[in-house]
KOLSETI-960977 format. One record per atom (N, C-alpha, C): residue in one letter; x negated, y, z negated; atom name. Coordinates in Angstrom, 1 decimal, always signed. Each point is the difference from the previous one (the first is absolute). Last residue first. Layout:
@res=A x=X y=Y z=Z atom=CA $
...
//
This chain:
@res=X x=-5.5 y=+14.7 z=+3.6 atom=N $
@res=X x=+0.6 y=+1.1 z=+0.9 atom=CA $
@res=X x=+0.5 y=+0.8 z=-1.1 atom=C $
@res=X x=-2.9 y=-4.2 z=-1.0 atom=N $
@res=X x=-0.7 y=+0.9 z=+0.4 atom=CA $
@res=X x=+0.9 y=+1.0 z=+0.7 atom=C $
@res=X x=+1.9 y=-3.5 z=-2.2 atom=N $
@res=X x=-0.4 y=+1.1 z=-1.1 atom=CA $
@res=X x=-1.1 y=+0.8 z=+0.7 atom=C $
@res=X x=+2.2 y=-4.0 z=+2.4 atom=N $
@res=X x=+0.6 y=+1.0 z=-0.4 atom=CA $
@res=X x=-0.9 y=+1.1 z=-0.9 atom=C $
@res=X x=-2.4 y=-2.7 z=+3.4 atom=N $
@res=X x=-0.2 y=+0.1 z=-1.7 atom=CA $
@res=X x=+1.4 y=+1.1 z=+0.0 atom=C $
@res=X x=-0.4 y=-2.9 z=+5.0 atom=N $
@res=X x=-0.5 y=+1.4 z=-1.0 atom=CA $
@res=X x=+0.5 y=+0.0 z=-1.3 atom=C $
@res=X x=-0.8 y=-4.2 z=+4.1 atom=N $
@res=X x=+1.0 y=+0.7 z=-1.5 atom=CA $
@res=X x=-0.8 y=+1.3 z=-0.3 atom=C $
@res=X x=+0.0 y=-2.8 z=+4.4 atom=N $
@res=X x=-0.8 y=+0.6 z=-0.1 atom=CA $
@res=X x=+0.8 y=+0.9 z=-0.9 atom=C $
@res=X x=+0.3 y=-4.9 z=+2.9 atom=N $
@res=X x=+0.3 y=+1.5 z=-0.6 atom=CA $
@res=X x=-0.3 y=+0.2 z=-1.1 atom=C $
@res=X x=-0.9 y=-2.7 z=+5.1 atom=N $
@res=X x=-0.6 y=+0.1 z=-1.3 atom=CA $
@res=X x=+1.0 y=+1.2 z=-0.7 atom=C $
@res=X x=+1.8 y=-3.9 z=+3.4 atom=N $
@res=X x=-0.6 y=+1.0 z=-0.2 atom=CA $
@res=X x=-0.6 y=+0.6 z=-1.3 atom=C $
@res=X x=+2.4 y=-4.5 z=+3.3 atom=N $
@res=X x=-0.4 y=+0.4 z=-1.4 atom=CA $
@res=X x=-1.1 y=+1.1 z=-0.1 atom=C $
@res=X x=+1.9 y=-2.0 z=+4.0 atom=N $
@res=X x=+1.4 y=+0.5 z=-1.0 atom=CA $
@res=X x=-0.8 y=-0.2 z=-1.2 atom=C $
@res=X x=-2.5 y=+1.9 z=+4.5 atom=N $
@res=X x=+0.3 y=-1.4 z=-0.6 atom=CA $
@res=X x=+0.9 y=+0.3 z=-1.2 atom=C $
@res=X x=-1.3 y=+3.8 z=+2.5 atom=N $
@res=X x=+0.4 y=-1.4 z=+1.0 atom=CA $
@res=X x=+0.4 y=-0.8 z=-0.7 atom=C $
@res=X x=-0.6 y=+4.3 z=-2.6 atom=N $
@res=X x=-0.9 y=-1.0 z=+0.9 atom=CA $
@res=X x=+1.0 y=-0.4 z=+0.5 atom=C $
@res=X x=+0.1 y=+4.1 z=-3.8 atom=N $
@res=X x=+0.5 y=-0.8 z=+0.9 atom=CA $
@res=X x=-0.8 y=-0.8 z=+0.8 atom=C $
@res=X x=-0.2 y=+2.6 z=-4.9 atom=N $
@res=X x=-0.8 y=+0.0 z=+1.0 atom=CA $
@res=X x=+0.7 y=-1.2 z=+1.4 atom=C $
@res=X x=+2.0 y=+3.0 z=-4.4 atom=N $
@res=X x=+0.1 y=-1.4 z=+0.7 atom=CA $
@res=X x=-0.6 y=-0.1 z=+1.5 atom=C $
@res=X x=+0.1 y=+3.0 z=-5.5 atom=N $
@res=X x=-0.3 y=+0.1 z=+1.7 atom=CA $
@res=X x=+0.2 y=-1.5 z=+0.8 atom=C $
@res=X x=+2.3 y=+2.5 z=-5.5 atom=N $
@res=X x=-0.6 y=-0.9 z=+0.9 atom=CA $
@res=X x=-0.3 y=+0.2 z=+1.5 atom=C $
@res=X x=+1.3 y=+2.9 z=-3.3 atom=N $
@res=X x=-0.6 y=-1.2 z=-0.9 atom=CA $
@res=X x=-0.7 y=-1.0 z=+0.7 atom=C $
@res=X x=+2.5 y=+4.3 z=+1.4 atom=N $
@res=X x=-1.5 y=+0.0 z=+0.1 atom=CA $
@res=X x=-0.7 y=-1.2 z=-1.0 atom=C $
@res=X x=+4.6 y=+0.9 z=+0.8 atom=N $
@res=X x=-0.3 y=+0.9 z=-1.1 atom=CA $
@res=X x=-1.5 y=-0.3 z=+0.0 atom=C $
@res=X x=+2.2 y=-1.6 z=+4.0 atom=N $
@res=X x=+0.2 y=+1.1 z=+0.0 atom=CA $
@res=X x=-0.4 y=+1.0 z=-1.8 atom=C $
@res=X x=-0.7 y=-4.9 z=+0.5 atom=N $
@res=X x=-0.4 y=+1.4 z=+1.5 atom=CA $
@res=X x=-0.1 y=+1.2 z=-0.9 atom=C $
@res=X x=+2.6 y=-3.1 z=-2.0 atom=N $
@res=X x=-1.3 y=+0.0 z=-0.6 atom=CA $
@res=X x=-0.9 y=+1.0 z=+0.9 atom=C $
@res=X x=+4.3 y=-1.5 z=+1.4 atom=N $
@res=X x=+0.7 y=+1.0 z=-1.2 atom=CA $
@res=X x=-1.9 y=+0.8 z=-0.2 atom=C $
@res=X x=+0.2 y=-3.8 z=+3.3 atom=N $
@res=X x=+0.7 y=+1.8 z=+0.4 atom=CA $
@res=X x=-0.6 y=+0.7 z=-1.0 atom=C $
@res=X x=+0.5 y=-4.4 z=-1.0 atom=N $
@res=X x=-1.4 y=+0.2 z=+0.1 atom=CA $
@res=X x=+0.1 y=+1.6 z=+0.4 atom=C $
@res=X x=+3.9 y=-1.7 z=-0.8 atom=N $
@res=X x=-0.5 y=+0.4 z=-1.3 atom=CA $
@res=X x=-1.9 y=+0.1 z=+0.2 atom=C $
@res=X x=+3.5 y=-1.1 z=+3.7 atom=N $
@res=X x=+0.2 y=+1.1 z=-0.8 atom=CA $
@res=X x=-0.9 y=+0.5 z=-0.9 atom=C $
@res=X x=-0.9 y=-4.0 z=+2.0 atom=N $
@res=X x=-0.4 y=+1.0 z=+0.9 atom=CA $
@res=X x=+0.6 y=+1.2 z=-0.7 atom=C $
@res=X x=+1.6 y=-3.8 z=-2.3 atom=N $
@res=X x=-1.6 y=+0.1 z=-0.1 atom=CA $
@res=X x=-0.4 y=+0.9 z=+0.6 atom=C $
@res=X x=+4.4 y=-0.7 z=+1.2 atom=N $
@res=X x=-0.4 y=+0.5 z=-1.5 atom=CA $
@res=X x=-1.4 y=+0.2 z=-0.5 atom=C $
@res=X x=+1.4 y=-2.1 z=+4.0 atom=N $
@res=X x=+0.1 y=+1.3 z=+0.1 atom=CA $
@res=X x=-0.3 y=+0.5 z=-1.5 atom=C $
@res=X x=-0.2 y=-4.4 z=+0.7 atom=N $
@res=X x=-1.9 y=+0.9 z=+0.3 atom=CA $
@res=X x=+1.5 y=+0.6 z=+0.3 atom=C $
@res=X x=+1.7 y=-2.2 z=-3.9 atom=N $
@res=X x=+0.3 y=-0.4 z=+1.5 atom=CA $
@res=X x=-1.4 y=+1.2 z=+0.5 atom=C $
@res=X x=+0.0 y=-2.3 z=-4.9 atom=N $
@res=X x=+0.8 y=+1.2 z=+0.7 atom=CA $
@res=X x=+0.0 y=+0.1 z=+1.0 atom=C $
@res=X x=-2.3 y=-2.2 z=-4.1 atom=N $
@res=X x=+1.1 y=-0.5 z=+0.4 atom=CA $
@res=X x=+1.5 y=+0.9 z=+0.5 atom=C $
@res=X x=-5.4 y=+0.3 z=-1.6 atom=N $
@res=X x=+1.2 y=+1.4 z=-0.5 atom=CA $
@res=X x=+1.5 y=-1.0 z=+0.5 atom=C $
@res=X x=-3.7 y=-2.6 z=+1.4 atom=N $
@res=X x=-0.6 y=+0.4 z=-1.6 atom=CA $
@res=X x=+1.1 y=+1.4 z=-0.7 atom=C $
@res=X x=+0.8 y=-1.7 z=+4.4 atom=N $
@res=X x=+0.3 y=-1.4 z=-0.8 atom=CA $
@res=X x=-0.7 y=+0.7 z=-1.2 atom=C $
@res=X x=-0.8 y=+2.8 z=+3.5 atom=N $
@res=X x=+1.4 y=-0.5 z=-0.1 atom=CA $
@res=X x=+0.9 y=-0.5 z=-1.4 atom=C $
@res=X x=-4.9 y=+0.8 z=+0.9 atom=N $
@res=X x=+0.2 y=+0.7 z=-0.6 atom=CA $
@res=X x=+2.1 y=-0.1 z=-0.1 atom=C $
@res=X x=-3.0 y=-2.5 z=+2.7 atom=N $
@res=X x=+0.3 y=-0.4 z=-1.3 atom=CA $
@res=X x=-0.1 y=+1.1 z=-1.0 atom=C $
@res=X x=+0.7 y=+0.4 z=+4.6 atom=N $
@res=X x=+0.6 y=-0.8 z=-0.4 atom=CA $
@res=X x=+0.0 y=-0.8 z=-1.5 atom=C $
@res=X x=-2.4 y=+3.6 z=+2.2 atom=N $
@res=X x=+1.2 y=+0.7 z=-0.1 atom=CA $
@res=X x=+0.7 y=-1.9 z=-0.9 atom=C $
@res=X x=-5.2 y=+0.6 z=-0.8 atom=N $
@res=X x=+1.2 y=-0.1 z=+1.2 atom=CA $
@res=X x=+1.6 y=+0.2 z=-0.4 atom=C $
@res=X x=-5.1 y=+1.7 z=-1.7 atom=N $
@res=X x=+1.0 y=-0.8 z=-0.9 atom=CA $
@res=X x=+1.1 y=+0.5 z=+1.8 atom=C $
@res=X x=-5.4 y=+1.0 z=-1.9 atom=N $
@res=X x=+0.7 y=-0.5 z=+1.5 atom=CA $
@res=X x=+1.5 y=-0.9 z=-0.8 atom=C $
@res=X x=-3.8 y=+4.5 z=-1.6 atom=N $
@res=X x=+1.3 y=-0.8 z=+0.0 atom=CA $
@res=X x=+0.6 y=-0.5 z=+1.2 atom=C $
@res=X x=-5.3 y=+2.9 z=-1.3 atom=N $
@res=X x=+1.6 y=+0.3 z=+0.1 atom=CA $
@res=X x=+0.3 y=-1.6 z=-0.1 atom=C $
@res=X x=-4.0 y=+4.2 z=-1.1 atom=N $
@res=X x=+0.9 y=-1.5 z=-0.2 atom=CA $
@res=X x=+1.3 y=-0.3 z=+0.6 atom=C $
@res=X x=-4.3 y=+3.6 z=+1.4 atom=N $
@res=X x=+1.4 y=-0.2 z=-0.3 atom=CA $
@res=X x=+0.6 y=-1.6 z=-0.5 atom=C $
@res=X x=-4.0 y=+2.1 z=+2.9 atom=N $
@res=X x=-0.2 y=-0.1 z=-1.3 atom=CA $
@res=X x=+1.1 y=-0.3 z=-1.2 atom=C $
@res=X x=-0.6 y=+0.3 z=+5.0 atom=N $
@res=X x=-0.4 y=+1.4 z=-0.7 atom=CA $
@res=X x=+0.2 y=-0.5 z=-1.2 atom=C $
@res=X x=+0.8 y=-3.5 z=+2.8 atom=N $
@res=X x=-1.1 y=+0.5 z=+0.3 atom=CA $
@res=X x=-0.2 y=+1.4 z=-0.7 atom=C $
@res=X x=+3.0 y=-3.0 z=-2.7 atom=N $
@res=X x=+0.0 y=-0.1 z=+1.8 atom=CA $
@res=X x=-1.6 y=+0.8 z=-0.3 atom=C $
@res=X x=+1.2 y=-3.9 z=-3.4 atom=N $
@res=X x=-0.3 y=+1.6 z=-0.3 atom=CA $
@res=X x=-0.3 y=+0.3 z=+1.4 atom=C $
@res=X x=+0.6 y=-4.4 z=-3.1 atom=N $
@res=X x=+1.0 y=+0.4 z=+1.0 atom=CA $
@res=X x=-0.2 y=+1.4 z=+0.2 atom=C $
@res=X x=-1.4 y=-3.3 z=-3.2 atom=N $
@res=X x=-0.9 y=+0.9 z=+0.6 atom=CA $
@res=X x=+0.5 y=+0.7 z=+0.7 atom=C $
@res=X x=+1.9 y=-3.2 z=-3.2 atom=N $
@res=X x=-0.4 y=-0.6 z=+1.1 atom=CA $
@res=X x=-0.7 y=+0.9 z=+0.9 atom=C $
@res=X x=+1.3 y=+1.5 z=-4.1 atom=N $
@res=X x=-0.4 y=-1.3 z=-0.2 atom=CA $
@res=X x=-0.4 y=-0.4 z=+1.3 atom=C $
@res=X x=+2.8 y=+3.5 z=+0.0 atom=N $
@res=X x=-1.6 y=+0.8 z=-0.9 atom=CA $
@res=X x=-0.8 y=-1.5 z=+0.4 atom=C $
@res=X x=+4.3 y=-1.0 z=+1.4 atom=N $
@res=X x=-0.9 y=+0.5 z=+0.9 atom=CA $
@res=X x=-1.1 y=+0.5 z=-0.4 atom=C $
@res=X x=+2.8 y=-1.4 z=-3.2 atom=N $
@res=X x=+0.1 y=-1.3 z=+0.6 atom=CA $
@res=X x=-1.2 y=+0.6 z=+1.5 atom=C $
@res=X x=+2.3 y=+3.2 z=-2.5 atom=N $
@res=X x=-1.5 y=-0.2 z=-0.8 atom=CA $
@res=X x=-0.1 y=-1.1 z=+0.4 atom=C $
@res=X x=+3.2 y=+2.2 z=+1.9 atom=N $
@res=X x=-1.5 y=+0.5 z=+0.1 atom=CA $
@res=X x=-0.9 y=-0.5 z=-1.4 atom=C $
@res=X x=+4.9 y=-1.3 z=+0.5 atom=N $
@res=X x=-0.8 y=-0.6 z=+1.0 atom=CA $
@res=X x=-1.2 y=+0.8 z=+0.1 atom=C $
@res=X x=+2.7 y=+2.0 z=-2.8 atom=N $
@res=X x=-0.5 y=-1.2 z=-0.8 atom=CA $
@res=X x=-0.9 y=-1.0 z=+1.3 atom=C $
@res=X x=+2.4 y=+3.9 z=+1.3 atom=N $
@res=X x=-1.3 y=+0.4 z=-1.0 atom=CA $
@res=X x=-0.4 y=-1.4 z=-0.5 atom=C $
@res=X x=+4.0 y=-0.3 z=+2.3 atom=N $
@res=X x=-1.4 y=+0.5 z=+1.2 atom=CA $
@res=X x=-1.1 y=+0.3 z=-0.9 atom=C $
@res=X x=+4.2 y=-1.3 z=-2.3 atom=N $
@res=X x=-1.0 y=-1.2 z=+1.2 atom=CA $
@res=X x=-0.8 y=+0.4 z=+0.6 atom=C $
@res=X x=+2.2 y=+4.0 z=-2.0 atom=N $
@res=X x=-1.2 y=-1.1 z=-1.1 atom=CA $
@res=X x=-0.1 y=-1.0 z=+0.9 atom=C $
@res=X x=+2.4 y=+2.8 z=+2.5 atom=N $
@res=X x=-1.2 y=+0.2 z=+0.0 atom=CA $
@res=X x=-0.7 y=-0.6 z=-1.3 atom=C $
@res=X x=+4.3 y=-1.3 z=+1.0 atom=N $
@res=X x=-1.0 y=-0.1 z=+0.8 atom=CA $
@res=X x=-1.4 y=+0.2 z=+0.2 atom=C $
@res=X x=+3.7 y=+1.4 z=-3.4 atom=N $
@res=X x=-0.6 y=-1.6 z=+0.1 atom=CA $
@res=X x=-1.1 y=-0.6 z=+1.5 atom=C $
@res=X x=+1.8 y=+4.5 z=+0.1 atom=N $
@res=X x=-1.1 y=-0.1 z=-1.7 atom=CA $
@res=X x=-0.1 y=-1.0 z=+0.3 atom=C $
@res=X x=+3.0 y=+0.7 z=+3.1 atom=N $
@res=X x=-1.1 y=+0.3 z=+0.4 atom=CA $
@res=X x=-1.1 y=-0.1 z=-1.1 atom=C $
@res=X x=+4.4 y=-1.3 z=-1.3 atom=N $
@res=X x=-0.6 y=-1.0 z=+0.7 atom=CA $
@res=X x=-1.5 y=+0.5 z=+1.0 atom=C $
@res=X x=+2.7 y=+3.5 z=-2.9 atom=N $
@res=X x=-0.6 y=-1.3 z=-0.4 atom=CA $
@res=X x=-0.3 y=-1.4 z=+0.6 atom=C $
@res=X x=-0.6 y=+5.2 z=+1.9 atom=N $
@res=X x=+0.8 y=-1.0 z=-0.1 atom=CA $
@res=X x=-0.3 y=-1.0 z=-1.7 atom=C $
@res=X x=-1.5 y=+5.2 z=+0.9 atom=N $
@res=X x=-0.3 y=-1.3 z=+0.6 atom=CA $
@res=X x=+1.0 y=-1.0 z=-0.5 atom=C $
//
């Protein structure tokens, strides 16, 4: 895994407990993560291809699912590195 994919996925772990907090939990029971491409931009200060890269990177090592919609803010959905 990247080092900018690591830094990513701590923003993403540290935003689940801002969601633990606010209840945020889809219909099957799952917590998940509403963080926009854009201020995830400005929080790693990197253009959204880079952000799309390194969300990719998290995919594909099953860290992360990015439930898609219509609307530009989607729920995602972090997996416990230490559970693979």
């Amino acid at each position: 895994m990247s080092v900018d994919a690591r830094y990513l996925y701590i923003i993403f772990t540290l935003r689940m407990t801002e969601s633990q907090n606010k209840g945020w939990i889809d219909d099957d029971g799952n917590m998940y993560i509403i963080y926009s491409d854009e201020d995830l931009m400005k929080e790693m200060h990197c253009k959204s291809c880079t952000v799309d890269k390194l969300k990719n990177e998290l995919v594909e090592l099953d860290l992360l699912s990015v439930e898609r919609h219509s609307n530009h803010l989607y729920p995602l959905h972090v997996s416990n590195l230490y559970s693979h």
